[in-house]
N, C-alpha and C positions, 0 to 999 in steps of 0.2 A: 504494500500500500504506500502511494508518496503522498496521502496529505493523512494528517491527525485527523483522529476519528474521536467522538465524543459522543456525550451523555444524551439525550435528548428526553428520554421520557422516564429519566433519574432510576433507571434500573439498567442493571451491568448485564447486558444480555450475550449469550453464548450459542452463538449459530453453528458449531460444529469443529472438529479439528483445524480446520484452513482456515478458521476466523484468526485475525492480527489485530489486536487492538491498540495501535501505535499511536495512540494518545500516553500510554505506559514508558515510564523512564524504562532505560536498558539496564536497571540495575536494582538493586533490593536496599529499600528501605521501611524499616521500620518506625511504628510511631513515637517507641522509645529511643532513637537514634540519639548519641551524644555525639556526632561527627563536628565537634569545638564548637564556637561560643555561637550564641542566638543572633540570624544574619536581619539584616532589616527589610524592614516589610513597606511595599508599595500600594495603596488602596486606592484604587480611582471610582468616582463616582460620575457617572452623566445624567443629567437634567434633561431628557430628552423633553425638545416642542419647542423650544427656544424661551426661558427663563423671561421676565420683565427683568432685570440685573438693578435700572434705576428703581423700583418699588423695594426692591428685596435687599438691597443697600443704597438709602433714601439719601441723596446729595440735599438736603435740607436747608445746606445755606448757599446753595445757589440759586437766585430770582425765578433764572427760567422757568426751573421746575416748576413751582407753584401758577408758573404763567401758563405754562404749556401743558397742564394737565387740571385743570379747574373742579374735576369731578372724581378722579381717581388718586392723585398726589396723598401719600402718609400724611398725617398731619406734623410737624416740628416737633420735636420735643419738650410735654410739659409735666411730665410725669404720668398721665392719665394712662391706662390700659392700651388706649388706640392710638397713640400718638407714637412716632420713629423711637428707638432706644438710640441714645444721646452716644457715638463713640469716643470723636475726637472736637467736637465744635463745629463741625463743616457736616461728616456724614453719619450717617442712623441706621441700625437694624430697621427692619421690618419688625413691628411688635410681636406676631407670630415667632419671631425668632430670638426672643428675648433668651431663651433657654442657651443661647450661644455667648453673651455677652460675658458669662463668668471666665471661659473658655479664652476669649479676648483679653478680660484684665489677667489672666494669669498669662498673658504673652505666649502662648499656646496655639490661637488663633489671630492668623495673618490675611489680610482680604485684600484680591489687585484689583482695579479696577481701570475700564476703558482698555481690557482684556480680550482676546481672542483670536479668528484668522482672519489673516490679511486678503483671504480669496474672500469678492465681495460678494457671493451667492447668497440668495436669500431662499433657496429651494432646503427646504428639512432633511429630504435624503443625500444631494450633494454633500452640503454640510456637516452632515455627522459623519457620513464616509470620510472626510478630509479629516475632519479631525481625530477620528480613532484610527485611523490609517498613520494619522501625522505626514501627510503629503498636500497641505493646502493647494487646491486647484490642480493635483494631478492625479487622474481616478485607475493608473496602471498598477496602482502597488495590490495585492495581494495578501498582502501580511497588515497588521497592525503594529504601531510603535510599543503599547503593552509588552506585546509577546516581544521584541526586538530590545526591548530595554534589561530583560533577563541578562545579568550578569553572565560570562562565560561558567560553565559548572565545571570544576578542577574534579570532583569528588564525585561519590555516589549524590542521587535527588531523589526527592521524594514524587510522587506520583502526582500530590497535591499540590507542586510546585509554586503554579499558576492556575487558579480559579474563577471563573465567572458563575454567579449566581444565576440562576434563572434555567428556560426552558432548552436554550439551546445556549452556543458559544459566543462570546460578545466577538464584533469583527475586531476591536482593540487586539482580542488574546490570540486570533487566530495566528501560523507562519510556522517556522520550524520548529520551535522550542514546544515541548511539549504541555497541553492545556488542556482541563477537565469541564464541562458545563454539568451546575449540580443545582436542581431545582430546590432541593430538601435532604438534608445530611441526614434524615430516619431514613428515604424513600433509595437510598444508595444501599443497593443491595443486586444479589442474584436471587431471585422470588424461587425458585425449586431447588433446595437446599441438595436434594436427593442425585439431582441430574448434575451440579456444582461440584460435588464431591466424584461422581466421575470421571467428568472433566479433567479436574484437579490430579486425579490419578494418572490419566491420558496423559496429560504434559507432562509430569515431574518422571514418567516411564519412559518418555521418546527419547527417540536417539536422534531427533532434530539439534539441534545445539540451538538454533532459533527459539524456534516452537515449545522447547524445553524450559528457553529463560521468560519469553511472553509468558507463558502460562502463569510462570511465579512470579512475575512481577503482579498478573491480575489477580490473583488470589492476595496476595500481600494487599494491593490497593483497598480490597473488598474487606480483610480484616481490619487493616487501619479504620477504616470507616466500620466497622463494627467494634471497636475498641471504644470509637468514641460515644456510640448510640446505648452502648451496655451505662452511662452515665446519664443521670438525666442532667442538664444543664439549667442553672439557676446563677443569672447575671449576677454581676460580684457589683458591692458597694451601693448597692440600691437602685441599681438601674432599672430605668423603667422604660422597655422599648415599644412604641404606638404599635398599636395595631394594624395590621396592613400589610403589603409586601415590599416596601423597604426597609420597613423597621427589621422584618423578619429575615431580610437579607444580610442588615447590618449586624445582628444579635448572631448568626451561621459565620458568617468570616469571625466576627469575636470568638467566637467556641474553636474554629481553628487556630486558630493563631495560639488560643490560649491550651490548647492540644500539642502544642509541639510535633505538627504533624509535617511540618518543611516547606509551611507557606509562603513563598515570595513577593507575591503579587496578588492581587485578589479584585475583582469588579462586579460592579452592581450601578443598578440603574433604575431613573425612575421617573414617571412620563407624568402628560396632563398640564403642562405649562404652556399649551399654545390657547393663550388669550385672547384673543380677537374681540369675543364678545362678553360683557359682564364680569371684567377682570374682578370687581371689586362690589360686594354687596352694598345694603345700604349704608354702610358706611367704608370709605375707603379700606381702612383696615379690617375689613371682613369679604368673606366671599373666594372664588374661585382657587384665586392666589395666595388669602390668607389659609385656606384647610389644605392646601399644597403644602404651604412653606413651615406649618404648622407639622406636620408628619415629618417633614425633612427635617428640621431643627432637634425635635425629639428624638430621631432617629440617632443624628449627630449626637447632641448630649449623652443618650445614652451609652452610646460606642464606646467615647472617650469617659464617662463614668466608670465604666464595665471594665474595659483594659487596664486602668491604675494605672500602676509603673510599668505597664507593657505597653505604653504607646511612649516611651524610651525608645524603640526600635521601630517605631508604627508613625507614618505619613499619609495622613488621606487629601485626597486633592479633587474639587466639584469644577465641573466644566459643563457647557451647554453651547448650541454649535452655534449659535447666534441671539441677539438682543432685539430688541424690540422699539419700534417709532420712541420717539421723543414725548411727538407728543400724543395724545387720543385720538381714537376715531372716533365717530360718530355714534355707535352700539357702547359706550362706554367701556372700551378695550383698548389695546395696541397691536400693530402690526409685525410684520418682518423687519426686524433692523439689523444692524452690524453690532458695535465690540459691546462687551457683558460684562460681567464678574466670576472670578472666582475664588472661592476660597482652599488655602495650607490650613490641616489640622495637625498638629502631631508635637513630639516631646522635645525635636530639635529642629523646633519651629524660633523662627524670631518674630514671634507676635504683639498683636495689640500696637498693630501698626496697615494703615491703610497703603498698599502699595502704589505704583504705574502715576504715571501723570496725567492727572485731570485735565480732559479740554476744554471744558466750557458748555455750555449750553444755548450761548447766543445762534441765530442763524448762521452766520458766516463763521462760527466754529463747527457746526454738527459736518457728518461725512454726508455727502447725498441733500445736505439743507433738509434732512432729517432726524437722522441717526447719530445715536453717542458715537466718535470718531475713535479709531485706535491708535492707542499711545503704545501697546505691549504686544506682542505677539505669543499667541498661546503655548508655543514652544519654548520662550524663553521660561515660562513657567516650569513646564513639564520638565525642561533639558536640566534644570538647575537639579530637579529634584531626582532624574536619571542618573543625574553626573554626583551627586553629591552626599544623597542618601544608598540609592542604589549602588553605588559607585562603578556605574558603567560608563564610563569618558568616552568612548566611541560615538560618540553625539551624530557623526556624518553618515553612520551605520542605522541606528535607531529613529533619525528623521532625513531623511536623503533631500538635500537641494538644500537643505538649512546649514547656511555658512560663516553668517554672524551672533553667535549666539551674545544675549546681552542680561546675561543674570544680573536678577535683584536685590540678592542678599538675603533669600529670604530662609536660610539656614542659619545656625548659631555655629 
């Protein structure tokens, strides 16, 4: 087989001796491995639908805003429930996202803004292709930056290496290095226990040398993941993850990580942010965007509640493939716009600090005499935290055509 084969309907299914499941590292890992010290971990999150970025980190003391949006704009900060959460004097939580603000003053939490790709498509599928690929405006690559940002592995790997939550494989992780799609860490099983077990005997008796080691790499994968399902898992520190499915995504990569199971990379995602119409109930801060961002702030908070001192080695980072008009339309929403936000979460974060350079809000600052302008390119994000946390310096490898990279500091 030459492409990686994966999860789809979260059970390990076995079609017969000839089957190859070469999503499986080539080598045996165990979920007690001590193969030296605990390497660090890359979390990416997507916003699929293109995020509002101005509502969801409120530029509050810039005029425009309140000019250019009369019926959806957060209110300033006055302490009230519905009013921006106050960061630096200039810009604001969304109040739905107040659960994030502690995360901030503990300089923990870093936000760039006027962020994203420099290809100016405003098509949803272009878009997020570009951006999980990391090839802005070139739709040839085949791999995603995810899977290309995998350190070289000198050693044995775990099978769990790289993960994407959900039904099938996020195109980020898809490419050479090997990646698993897991809808539900129960539902990761071989369902006929009886038929597994001869299987299992098939491979570990062939005189394949292939076929001999696939086989025990996929029973090893299968035990791993029943190692950890024989636990029931109960979030550490009080965490409390929303109900839904990225809470439920967020709270799966927690349990591995916190498994020691050789997770390097880990994705999830989470959709409903194309606003067009009714961004915001009757009161700005309610409505469409606020039970969005509401779920996702929760999610966050709990993540970094739940891990303690294991987001010491833990880096999450939210992206969404594009931002939204300036100002409203007509159905009290926004439209397809260019650069967004995104936020660094993690231990060797230098937070509680708003990043990228503010353009302005005037007409003759937006891009298009629409749209928030871009000051940052979503790579210089990613790269920093490829090159820095991951420590894969091969930047030219992991995003192809990207030649000036202009990191922001945004590590300790």
């Amino acid at each position: 087989m030459n492409r990686r084969v994966f999860l789809k309907g979260s059970a390990l299914a076995m079609f017969g001796v000839g089957f190859m499941p070469a999503w499986l590292s080539r080598s045996c890992y165990a979920a007690d491995s001590s193969s030296g010290g605990r390497k660090k971990i890359l979390v990416a999150i997507f916003q699929r639908g293109a995020v509002d970025g101005l509502n969801m980190v409120v530029p509050f003391g810039e005029p425009g805003y309140y000019a250019l949006r009369p019926s959806i704009a957060i209110p300033k900060p006055d302490g009230t429930p519905n009013s921006a959460v106050d960061l630096d004097g200039f810009f604001g939580l969304h109040p739905a996202l107040a659960p994030l603000k502690p995360m901030y003053d503990a300089q923990h939490l870093a936000i760039v803004d006027a962020v994203g790709s420099p290809d100016p498509t405003r098509s949803h599928f272009d878009a997020q292709d570009y951006m999980e690929s990391g090839t802005p405006g070139y739709k040839g690559a085949t791999d995603g930056w995810l899977n290309r940002a995998l350190p070289v592995q000198s050693g044995p790997a775990s099978p769990l290496r790289a993960v994407s939550l959900g039904d099938s494989l996020a195109r980020t992780l898809r490419g050479h290095n090997d990646a698993v799609a897991v809808r539900s860490l129960n539902d990761f099983q071989v369902h006929d226990a009886r038929g597994a077990a001869t299987f299992e005997s098939m491979y570990e008796n062939s005189l394949d040398t292939m076929l001999h080691g696939t086989g025990k790499e996929t029973f090893n994968a299968v035990k791993i993941m029943q190692s950890i399902q024989k636990q029931a898992y109960v979030p550490a520190n009080g965490a409390n993850y929303p109900n839904g499915g990225f809470g439920k995504s967020l709270q799966q990569i927690a349990q591995l990580i916190k498994a020691n199971v050789g997770v390097e990379v880990a994705f999830a995602d989470i959709g409903g942010w194309d606003t067009h119409v009714n961004e915001t109930g009757g009161q700005p801060s309610t409505g469409q965007l606020a039970n969005n961002l509401a779920q996702f702030g929760q999610a966050l908070a709990a993540f970094y509640q739940d891990l303690g001192d294991r987001m010491e080695d833990v880096t999450l980072v939210t992206m969404s493939e594009f931002g939204r008009t300036v100002k409203e339309n007509g159905d009290r929403g926004t439209d397809h716009g260019h650069a967004n936000v995104m936020f660094v979460l993690g231990g060797d974060v230098r937070g509680g600090k708003i990043y990228g350079d503010w353009p302005g809000l005037q007409e003759e600052q937006l891009y298009d005499g629409r749209d928030l302008a871009l000051t940052t390119d979503f790579r210089d994000v990613l790269g920093e935290l490829v090159a820095r946390h991951l420590g894969n310096s091969n930047l030219k490898s992991v995003f192809p055509g990207y030649e000036s990279p202009k990191f922001r500091g945004l590590l300790v």
